[in-house]
Structures are given as structure tokens and as C-alpha cells.
N, C-alpha and C positions, 0 to 999 in steps of 0.2 A: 504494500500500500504506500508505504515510504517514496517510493520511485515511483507512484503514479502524484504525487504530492498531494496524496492524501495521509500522512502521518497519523493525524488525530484518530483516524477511525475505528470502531470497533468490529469487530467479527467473531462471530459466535457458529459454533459446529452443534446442530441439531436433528433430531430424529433420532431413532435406536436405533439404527444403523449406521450415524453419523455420516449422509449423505447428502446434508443437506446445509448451506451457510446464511446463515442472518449478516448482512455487512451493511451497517450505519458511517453514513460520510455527510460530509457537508451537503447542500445543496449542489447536483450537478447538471449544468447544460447538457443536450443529447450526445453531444463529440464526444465530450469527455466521460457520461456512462460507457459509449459504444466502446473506445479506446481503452476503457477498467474491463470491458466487460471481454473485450479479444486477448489482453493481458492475464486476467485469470485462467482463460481457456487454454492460455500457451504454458501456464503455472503448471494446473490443476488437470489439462485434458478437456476433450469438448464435454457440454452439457446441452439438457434438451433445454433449446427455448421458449418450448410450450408451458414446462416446467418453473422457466423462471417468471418474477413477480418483483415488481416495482412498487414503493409506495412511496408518496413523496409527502411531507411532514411540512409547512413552511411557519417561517417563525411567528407568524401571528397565532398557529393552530399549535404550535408547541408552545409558546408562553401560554396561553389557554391548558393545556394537558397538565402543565405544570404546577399553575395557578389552582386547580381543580382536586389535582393532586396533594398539592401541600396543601388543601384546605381539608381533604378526607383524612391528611392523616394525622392532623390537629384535633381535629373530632373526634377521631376514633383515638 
């Protein structure tokens, strides 16, 4: 991730097979998903596309998440 410069990001291995990756990064343009996304394929090996799943978070809907969050868990 480093050399895509994305340093910050995180990446998480899931399923019980461990076949499967969560990877949280900054916001990114299409180029530069495309270019993350043929970089992991040259790491890791091809994966189906049909398989993969995009979601995008922006900072308005994450301070929201946040905000809702640190309010449940003041409550609770």
C-alpha cells in the first residue's frame, strides 16, 4: 500500500477461509482505485470482479457515523 501512497490504510483478511480482504484508504479517484486494484492483482494473483465490492464513505457520512457512534456509546 506504501508504494501505491497509500501508507495510512488499513487491510483486514476475512472469511474462514481467509479469502477474502477489507482495505480502507483514503478517498480515491477511479485511476487510482483501477491502478490499486491491477497492483494487488500483480501482488496477490487475479480475483473475480464480480466478487469485488466498492463502498465509498465521504467525510460528511463518516463524521455522521462517528458522531452517532460516540453518542451510543456515551449512552450505553
Amino acid at each position: 500500500m506504501t508504494e501505491q501512497g497509500l501508507g495510512n490504510s488499513s487491510i483486514q483478511v476475512l472469511g474462514e477461509k481467509k479469502q477474502a480482504l477489507s482495505i480502507r484508504t483514503q478517498a480515491l479517484e477511479v485511476e487510482k482505485r483501477s491502478q490499486l486494484q491491477t497492483a494487488l492483482s500483480e501482488k496477490l494473483g487475479d480475483f473475480n470482479p464480480r466478487a469485488t465490492q466498492i463502498d465509498i464513505v465521504g467525510p460528511t457520512l463518516g463524521r455522521e457515523l462517528f458522531a452517532e457512534g460516540l453518542l451510543a456509546l456515551i449512552i450505553s
